[in-house]
Every structure is written in C-alpha cells, then in structure tokens.
C-alpha angles and dihedrals in degrees: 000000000000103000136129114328081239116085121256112270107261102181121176125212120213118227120243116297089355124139107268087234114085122184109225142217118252100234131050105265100185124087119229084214137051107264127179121214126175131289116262119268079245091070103034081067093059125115109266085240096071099030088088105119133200129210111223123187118199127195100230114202124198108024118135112181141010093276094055087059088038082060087042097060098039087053087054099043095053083070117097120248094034113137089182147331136208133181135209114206088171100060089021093249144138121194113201124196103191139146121258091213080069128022123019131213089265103043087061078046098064097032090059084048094044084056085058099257117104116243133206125179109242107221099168104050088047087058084049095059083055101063108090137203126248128179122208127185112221124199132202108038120138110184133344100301077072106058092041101055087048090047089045095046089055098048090048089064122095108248101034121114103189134331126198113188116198118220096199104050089025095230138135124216111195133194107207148175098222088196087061102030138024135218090241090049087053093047080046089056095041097047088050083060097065098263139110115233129198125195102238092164139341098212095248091075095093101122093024126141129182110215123199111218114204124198132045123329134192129168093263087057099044096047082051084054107051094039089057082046105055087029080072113100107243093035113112102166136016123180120184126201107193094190084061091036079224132139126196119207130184111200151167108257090203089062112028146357158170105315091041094062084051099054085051108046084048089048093056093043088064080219096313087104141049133173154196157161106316107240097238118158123211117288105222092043087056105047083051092060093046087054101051098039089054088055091046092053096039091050091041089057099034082067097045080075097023101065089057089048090053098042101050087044109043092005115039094039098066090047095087087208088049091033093069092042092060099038102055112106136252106187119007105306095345101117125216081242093056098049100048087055085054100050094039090046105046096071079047096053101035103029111024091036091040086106087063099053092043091054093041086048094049091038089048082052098056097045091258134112123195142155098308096059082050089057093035089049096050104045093040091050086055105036099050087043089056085054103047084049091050091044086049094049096044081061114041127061094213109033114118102209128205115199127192098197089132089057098060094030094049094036076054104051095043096045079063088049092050100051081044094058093036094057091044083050095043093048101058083052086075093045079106095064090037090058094050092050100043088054090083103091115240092235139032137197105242118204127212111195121191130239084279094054087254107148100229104172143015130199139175115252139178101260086226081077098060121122139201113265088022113131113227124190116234117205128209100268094022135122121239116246107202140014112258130104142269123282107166128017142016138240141128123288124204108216095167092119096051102028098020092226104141101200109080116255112238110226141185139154117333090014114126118245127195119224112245096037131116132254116211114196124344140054116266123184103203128196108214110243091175136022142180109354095357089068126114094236090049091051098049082047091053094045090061103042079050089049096047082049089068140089130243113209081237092070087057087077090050094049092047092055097036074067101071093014104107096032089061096050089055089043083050093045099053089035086059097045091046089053093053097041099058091037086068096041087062096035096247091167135014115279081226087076090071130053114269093249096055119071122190095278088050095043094044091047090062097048091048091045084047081061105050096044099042092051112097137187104171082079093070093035088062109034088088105026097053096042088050090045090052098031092053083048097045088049093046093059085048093056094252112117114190116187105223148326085291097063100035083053097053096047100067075064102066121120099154132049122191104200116196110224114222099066111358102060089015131050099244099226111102127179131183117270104167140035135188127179113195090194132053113262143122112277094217093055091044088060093046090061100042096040082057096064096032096051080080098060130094095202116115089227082059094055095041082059097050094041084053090051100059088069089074089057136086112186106037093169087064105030118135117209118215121255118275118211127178105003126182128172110206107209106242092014125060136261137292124203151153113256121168094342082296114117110235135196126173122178146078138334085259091059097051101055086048090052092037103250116158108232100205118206097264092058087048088056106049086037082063095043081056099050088044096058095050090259123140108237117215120187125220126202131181118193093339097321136102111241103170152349113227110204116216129185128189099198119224120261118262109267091014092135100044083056102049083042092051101055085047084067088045085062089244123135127238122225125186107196117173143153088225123103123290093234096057082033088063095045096049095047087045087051097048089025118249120145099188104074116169097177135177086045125171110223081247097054089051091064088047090056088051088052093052101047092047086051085060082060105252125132106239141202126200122202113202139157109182137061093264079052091073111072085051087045088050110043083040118108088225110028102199115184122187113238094242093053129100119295086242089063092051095047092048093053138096093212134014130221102218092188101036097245137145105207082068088069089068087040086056084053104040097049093046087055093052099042084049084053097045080047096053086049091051088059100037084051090046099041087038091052088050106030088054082020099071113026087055080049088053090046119248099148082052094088088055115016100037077221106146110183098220112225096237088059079045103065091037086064084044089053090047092045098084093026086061092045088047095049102045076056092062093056084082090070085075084061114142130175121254114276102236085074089055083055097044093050086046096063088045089063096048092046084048 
C-alpha cells in the first residue's frame, strides 16, 4: 500500500466512563475491506420468523482513517440483532446486515453518532444492490440497425437501467430491477423486435449446477428428492425437469456443494438413481455452431438451384447447340431458358431467403430499416420483375423479355456465403476467452484424511465437483483444478496462461495457486479456497466478456450513420433509376451503348438494383466491435486486462503517465537496511520497543520494522510482546503509544515538531545521508528525546529505468507522485529517472495533481496499486492498477497489470495504439467500399468506360465487405510487444 511515509491514523475511542488507557491486541484487527462472516450460533437459533435479514447502508462523515471506521463497526456490532458490519473509510460509508425483530435503522444511526461521526441512512445505493445483470443471446442481427433497434427496445422497458447489445459477439447485457421486469419479459421484447433471444444468465446463477439423474423416476420420487435437496443448508433453490431427467440447484459454496447433492439424491434413490454433472456444452460456442452449420446448409443448397441458374444464363447462351435448347419457346415468346430460372429461383428466393423477408418485415414494423430491407429490396426488385417479364412474354407474340433471375437467386446465395464466412471470422475474435476456459482440467485427485490428518485414501474426481476446503492432489506435469493454497509440498507453478509471467512461481506451504496453471515438478496438495464462478479464471473470463460488451466512443460514429444509413441507399437507388430512366427516354446517351435485349427501364433497374445490394452497412457495425473483441483477449493472454472499448480507446491518448512510488516503482516490499542509536542501549531491546508500538499498524514501514525485529529473538513460538497502551496512528506522520511506561513516538521529522521533540544536528544529518541514498528515515523517541533513526529502503523494480526510458522515446511523460518525503522521492525519481516529483502527497492531493495536469490538456495514466491509489485511478483518464495490489485499486482501474509489472504499462499502450489504428483501417475499408462502391453500382464509368457493375457481382463485393472488416480485425491476434521490452526481460533473466 503506497501511501505517506507517515503510518495510517489508527485512533481509539474510549468507551463511556472508561479509563482513557486501553490495552491493546498485538496484532491489527480491523480489515481494510468489507468482508462478510457468518452470522453467530445466537442468531442461527433463532424462529424462522424472525431470521429475515436486511442490508443498511449509512453515509459516515468524519472518519479519517481505518481505525476511526474500526471504531465505527465495533460500536455497531456490540447492538443486538447485527449479523455483520462493514465499514468503508474510503467512500465514507458503513453497510449493516441486521435483523428487524431486534435493532432498527435508527437505532445503528444513533449508535454511529453517539461514537462522534454523523450518520444518514442511503436509500438509493441499497435499491441499486438489488439490479441485476442478465445476458441474452440474440440471434439474427446483421449491422448495426440491428443492434440498435434491439438496444433501443430494452431501455424503453420499465425496470431496465440501462442495455448494451453487441453486434459482434450477438449478445445483450441488461441491467434490470427483477421486482419490476422479468427475464422472460426481456427474451419477449427482444423476440417482437424481429430477433431470436436465448437466456445465457439472470444474474442470480452465480453459484448454479445442472445435475443429470439416471434411473426411474415417478412423481413420489421426485418430490423425496427435491425436499432432501432444498432441506440441505446452503441450498436456496432446486428445479427439477423430469423430460430432461435434470435438476437445477442454486447454493452457497461456503455451505454446500456438488457431491454433496449426489450423495443425497443417491441416497434417496436406495440404489434406483445416480447423477451427475449435466453435459451441457457452452452456450455461446454452441450457438455459434448452430449458426454456422444453418449458413453452410442454406448456401450449400442455395447453390444446389443457383449454378443452373448461372449457367443457363451467363454459361449455356454463349454455347450455339445449347443456345438454341435453351431458346426455343414454350408459350408464345416465353422461352424453355426462362422458365427453368424461374422454377430453380423461386425456392431460392421464397424458402431459403425467407429469413430475409422475415428480418426486413419485423424491422419495417419498428420504424427501422436495416440489412435485411436492402436484401429484401434488391432481390425482390429483381425476382417479381423477372416475373412480370416471363408472364409478358407467355402472353405476347412479339415481346423480347430480359429476365434478372441470376441476379436474385446468386445475391442470394452470396450473401449465404458471406454470413457463413463472417461467423467463421467472429468467432476466432473470442479464441482468447475459449482458451482460458478450456485451461481448468476436466478432471482433479481428491484426498480424504482421517481424524489424525493422515491422508487414507485418493479418487478422481470431475473438477466441476470440486468444493471449497477440499484437498486436491496436484502431480508433477498436472494442471491445477481449483484456486487454494498450498498446504504440503513445493515445487514451481507456470502461470504464464493466466498471469502471463513466463518465468515458473516457486511455491510452497501457505503460498496462493490459481486454478488452471501448471505445475512443473513436484507434488502440491492443495486446500480450494474458490470454486465455479469465484475463481480467478472465471473472473478474468468474466472481465473480458464484460469488456467486449462495451462501447467504444468510436462505435458512436458507426451508430449515427447506421441511422440513415439504409434510407439513403433507397433514396440513392430510386434516385438512380429515375436518373436512367429519364437519360434513355431522351436519348442522353446511344442505345448502342446496352445490349439489344435490354431496353432503359431494364438498364436503369439494374443500376438502381446494383445500388441497393452493394451498400453495406455490417461493415461499419463491426470495424470497432471486432477490433475491441480480439485486442481485450489478446491483452488478457498477455497479462494485460483492459476493461472495455473506452479504455482501450483512451489509452492510445496518453501522453502523460503519473506512477505512485511504494509498490508500483518500487517493490513494495522494504525492509530495513540501516540503524543508528543516538543513545546507549541494547539493540535488541530498542527493537523490542519499537516493534511494540509498530506490530498495530497496518503501514508497510511498520511491518518492515516488525519483520526486522524478529532477527534479535530466539524463541518466536514463545515469545511474549510487551504491553501497548494508548496508541494512536496520525495519518501522514507516524504513531504514539504507551510501551513499558516509557512514551514513545516514531515517525517523521513532521511528527516530532508537532509532539515537541527536539531533532539535534547529528540526527539532522544522518536523517539527510537516508534520504540521499534513497532510504526511508524513521525517528524514534522515547519520553521527549530522540534515541535512533531506523533506515529503511524499498528497492526499484528490475527493469524500472528502461521503462521509464522507453516511454521517454514514446514521447510520454513520466510523473512520480508519493506520500514519502521529498528528500528519499527525489532520489528515487533521480535513480529511475523521473524529473517531475510531486512527494508527501494525501491520497486526495494525488487526484488533484491528475486534474491539473488533465486541465493542461494532456491525456493522463495513472499507475497505482493501494487504496489511496483509487481517487487518482479514478479521476485519471487511464486508471492502471498492478495485479498485487488491493482489490480497491483493481476495481477502480481501466486496465489491470496481471504480473506487476511495469513493462505492461507500455504493452497497454502500445496495444491500444495498434488496435485504434486496426480500427481506423477497418473505416477507411468500409466508407471507402460504399463511398467508390456505390456510385460505380449507379453507373458513373458507364458513360466512358461502358463498364455496368451487374447486381449479382454486386452483392458478391457486399458479402465480402464485412468478411474482409472482420478479418483485417483478426490480424491483431498476431500482436506482439514491442521488442524493446523482449530485450529488456531478457536482460532481467541474465542479471537474475
């Protein structure tokens, strides 16, 4: 946590009439986080009457530090009737979980007020916990009309607070109030728009399994099974589809899970049922196949009728023996040719392009109009003219007919080829997501251990039944199958898949693993921390499906102009015809110029027909989308995990970065280097003083001083602390407290003026050498004089200065700004080489130095990895939060560095640059197509050239339009880092 040199405040109030002296506990009791135990065995025994809960939040005003909310939630929790309490210092804000039957609203009020802060009750923040978020997958769209209708439909509906569909994975993300609308109610909406909508999650399936039963089941049974079901603690829901022989369950993983529903349901059964995990594959993969496999089979038999057409149209003419075949007359002028394109093109036009009609209708319906009325248009304008000419010619003796039944029957059948091709090209922009979901193992060891922690027997198991506190056996070679720790064994991990880190993690007991790594050599029993959706993996997963959901400012130019997009084409179309038309009325050009079987009308109709199919707007829908999809997984699997088009799109802007020091330059790990007493005493007694005071702080200068400490003792087992009275922590300074009857301070200079305490010449001095070296002094004072100076260094991190260097040469500037002294801040900045230093910054001043340097017009990024990170992540233009920071970091920021470290930072930039730039091609590509596109489709080289662009090659060079947009998009799969940064971690190896 990179905050002041001084320690957090860490005030204790005393209680009523108590004795302003409190003995404290060794160790910090209060979490820097909410966290959410379980409720007391007092209020499990409870009636269910009176076990209903309810969730508060309060707005807290005046705290200062964690201790004053520390005091804040013990205060709080002392009240009957309190299930849990946590307490935000950050936002000012307190969250109570408490039962109504014993403590009200106002009663928790009063009690935070009567502990000195002023509480209000939050009514608006507590409606918000309750919106959840659902995902559809919505089949059908075409470009960005699409998309739009869809979006616009959702957000029209009471109860929805906001909905973003995504064109390029065809998916819906809603924000809903479940009290006010339904899922089913959502899919309904979705489907009256013209679309097809598929359920993918609620938003309350977090902790949800599908079980298969085998065996024979009747009503009696089932009803057995699904009371002993629900009648487990953790199990809030069970459904049960006998034609599926399937049962749903949502759960607590902290109380129940998988193998435990099987062992009862078998248990039930008395050997008549068995289960198991329900093979389900994933939903959007299989849509996906569905998809494709319906355009293969449409364009497979599309061309079943469409190569006759061809042939006996462009093919068979131009053969004299086939000529004539085909040229001899039926009825009156109707010709054998004529009539076979008729017959062969009509299940084209009416079966196999039924989709179309049914899209342009339910588009039409809404006031929309979008690729499916320019297809619908075109190859209607062509197929019913055909007709008209056929029927003609059937019933006159001298009328030469042209028909353009090749055009409908072969736009149709492209247009198939082309979806085909798109949804093969989408869907390798999401390989990133499969293969991090296909790293968890399909299958785990489970260990049983007896009542003496012997292990006594080992099975395989499905990982999906894997549940938290299980110990899992991990073989050399073997993936891990769940996130936990270590508790036997060592050996090294390779989290290069999830992390990105290349070099393998040494681990050993107590050490973190993440479930879907590899472990190298030894044997690891592992205990499962996290399982299903909690995981790590899952929630990476998660950050990028939620980062291809969103915008990119850059798609607000594509949706403004997929507005007018498709009335403009038609306008352009008639406006074509019309043109045409009127040019061979008057003879505006020689009828030499056309074929002799094609009058104006005719001529005209096909320019105007060329116009309608060669106009596309998928093009436009899918330049940003599909960069954005293939650029967040690409950074994921690089350990760079960038949270939407937004920030992907900002970050191509930066020209400025701010760092934070402790953690983020540095390693964030000090540890003390240096010692001077000014006073003749024993060290190890010194340290035991100062490590007294120091073990209640939550500073990492604190614990580099009580890690330090433990090097003067022997026995640690058995060591005894001395007693701690009247402790206080001042925010920015240091701590005071009580050791021994002695009054100690420890801090900086700043805190002893403030106490007093006279600083002589020699500790000036050696206070000066510290700072010049790039150390961390910390004063300590015992009863109003200064005893020693404890030197304390936070090394850079490896490769700190070629980075720094590096983004110099990328013409960004560099910004140290820390809450240490100026004195160790400019050494540090001169060492890494940063000249801009703003130091002994407050969490609050560092945001103000983002603001200001935003108002100088620069686009800045802030790298942070603490709390007092997150105003600055926030306010910043670019929020990056290093991967071992707090999760408040992380969830403040734009982008996350999964490996810590900071050569990420110019990967984030770098690849934000190239995707803005693929993104820039895929425009110019798509305006380009359309802007030469159509005016050559409403023939203007015809006056010169005699070139005609015929509608059928039209609508080829449509199909090909977005293929060609979605796979200029892929290229970014081939994205590597620049290869200063190989060279760089290269020489990092060598020097390790």
């Amino acid at each position: 946590m990179s905050t002041s040199r001084g320690f957090l405040l860490s005030c204790f109030r005393s209680d009523g009439g108590a004795s302003t002296s409190r003995l404290l506990s060794p160790r910090p009791r209060y979490p820097s986080m909410p966290k959410y135990p379980k409720a007391g065995a007092d209020l499990e025994a409870l009636p269910e009457e009176e076990q209903s809960r309810k969730v508060a939040l309060f707005s807290v005003v005046g705290m200062t530090c964690s201790a004053c909310a520390g005091s804040v939630e013990k205060a709080i929790k002392r009240l009957p009737g309190i299930h849990d309490a946590a307490v935000d210092v950050l936002n000012n804000r307190a969250q109570v979980i408490f039962y109504p039957a014993f403590v009200s609203e106002e009663q928790i009020a009063e009690t935070i007020e009567d502990v000195g802060f002023k509480a209000t009750l939050f009514q608006e923040d507590l409606q918000q916990k309750s919106i959840l978020t659902c995902r559809l997958h919505i089949k059908g769209m075409t470009c960005t009309s699409c998309s739009l209708t869809v979006e616009s439909a959702l957000q029209s509906v009471p109860g929805v607070k906001k909905a973003v569909v995504a064109l390029a994975i065809e998916e819906a993300e809603i924000q809903y109030d479940p009290k006010t609308v339904t899922t089913v109610k959502l899919m309904h909406v979705v489907e009256e728009t013209g679309f097809e909508a598929m359920l993918i999650s609620t938003g309350e399936d977090i902790n949800r399994i599908h079980l298969k039963v085998d065996g024979v089941l009747d009503e009696k049974l089932v009803d057995m099974v699904k009371t002993s079901l629900e009648a487990l603690p953790g199990v809030e829901d069970a459904t049960f589809d006998i034609t599926l022989h399937k049962i749903t369950l949502s759960y607590k993983t902290d109380q129940t899970g998988p193998r435990n529903f099987i062992e009862v349901m078998e248990s039930v059964g008395a050997g008549r049922l068995s289960a198991s995990i329900f093979p389900e594959e994933q939903g959007r993969e299989m849509n996906r196949r569905n998809e494709i496999k319906h355009y293969l089979y449409s364009f497979l038999w599309s061309l079943l009728f469409t190569i006759p057409v061809f042939l006996t149209s462009m093919v068979f003419m131009y053969i004299p023996w086939t000529k004539n075949g085909l040229d001899k007359k039926v009825v009156h002028m109707l010709t054998i040719g004529e009539l076979l394109r008729w017959i062969l093109s009509t299940p084209v036009q009416f079966i196999l392009g039924r989709r179309f009609y049914t899209g342009a209708y339910k588009a039409l319906r809404h006031g929309s109009a979008n690729m499916d009325v320019l297809i619908a248009l075109g190859t209607n304008t062509a197929y019913f003219y055909s007709v008209y000419s056929v029927i003609r010619a059937a019933t006159s003796e001298d009328y030469m007919g042209a028909d353009f039944f090749e055009t409908s029957s072969m736009l149709i059948s492209f247009i198939m080829l082309g979806k085909f091709l798109e949804i093969l090209a989408k869907g390798k922009t999401s390989e990133a997501i499969a293969k991090l979901m296909d790293l968890a193992p399909d299958t785990a060891t489970l260990l049983s251990y007896d009542s003496e922690g012997n292990v006594v027997d080992e099975r395989e198991i499905d990982s999906r039944l894997i549940q938290k506190n299980d110990v899992i056996k991990v073989m050399p070679g073997g993936k891990v199958a769940s996130d936990g720790f270590v508790i036997w064994g060592q050996s090294h991990v390779n989290e290069s898949m999830i992390t990105g880190e290349s070099q393998p993690v040494a681990k050993r007991k107590g050490d973190n693993v993440i479930g879907g790594t590899v472990n190298e050599n030894g044997v690891l029993h592992v205990r499962v921390t996290h399982v299903g959706s909690e995981s790590a993996l899952s929630q990476i997963v998660g950050l990028v499906e939620s980062a291809q959901m969103a915008k990119a400012p850059m798609q607000k130019f594509a949706d403004r102009i997929s507005k007018v997009f498709v009335p403009l084409v038609i306008a352009l179309a008639l406006a074509t015809w019309l043109a045409w038309f009127l040019a061979g009325k008057f003879n505006w050009y020689s009828k030499s110029w056309i074929p002799s079987s094609m009058d104006s009308f005719q001529l005209a109709l096909q320019f105007s027909i060329s116009v309608v199919v060669i106009a596309c707007p998928c093009a436009l829908g899918l330049a940003t989308p599909t960069a954005v999809m293939v650029a967040t997984g690409v950074g994921a699997s690089q350990g760079v995990l960038i949270k939407g088009g937004q920030a992907l799109e900002s970050a191509h802007k930066v020209n400025c970065i701010v760092f934070d020091k402790t953690g983020t330059l540095t390693t964030g790990k000090p540890v003390v280097v240096r010692t001077k007493l000014l006073k003749t005493m024993a060290l190890p007694e010194f340290y035991e003083i100062v490590a007294a005071a120091e073990v209640n702080s939550e500073h990492p200068l604190a614990k580099a001083i009580v890690q330090y400490t433990k090097n003067f003792r022997g026995d640690e087992e058995n060591y005894i602390r001395p007693e701690v009275w009247d402790f206080i922590s001042v925010t920015g300074r240091g701590v005071k407290a009580t050791v021994r009857n002695k009054n100690v301070i420890i801090g900086n200079k700043t805190l002893m003026i403030e106490s007093g305490v006279a600083i002589s010449d020699e500790a000036s001095e050696i206070l000066m050498e510290s700072e010049e070296m790039a150390q961390t002094g910390i004063i300590v004072a015992i009863n109003q004089e200064v005893v020693g100076i404890i030197g304390i260094s936070d090394p850079l991190k490896p490769g700190a200065q070629e980075v720094i260097s590096l983004l110099r040469s990328m013409k960004v500037e560099s910004i140290m700004v820390t809450g240490d002294n100026w004195g160790t801040a400019k050494a540090i900045a001169m060492e890494v080489g940063i000249e801009n230093v703003v130091a002994e910054a407050k969490p609050e001043e560092k945001a103000q130095k983002v603001k200001e340097l935003q108002m100088q017009g620069k686009v800045v990024a802030m790298v942070g990895d603490g709390i007092n990170d997150s105003p600055a992540l926030v306010s910043a233009d670019v929020g990056m939060a290093i991967g071992a920071g707090t999760d408040i970091a992380i969830e403040a920021a734009d982008v996350v560095l999964m490996r810590s470290n900071l050569e990420d930072v110019i990967t984030a930039i770098d690849l934000s640059r190239k995707t803005l730039f693929r993104i820039r091609m895929n425009y110019v590509w798509a305006l380009g197509y359309n802007i030469i596109g159509i005016p050559i489709a409403a023939g203007v080289l015809f006056p010169f050239t005699r070139f005609r662009l015929p509608p059928w090659l039209a609508g080829a060079a449509m199909a090909s339009s977005s293929v060609s947009v979605v796979c200029c998009s892929l290229l970014l799969r081939y994205y590597r880092r620049p290869k200063k940064l190989d060279m760089l971690q290269c020489s990092e190896v060598r020097v390790g």
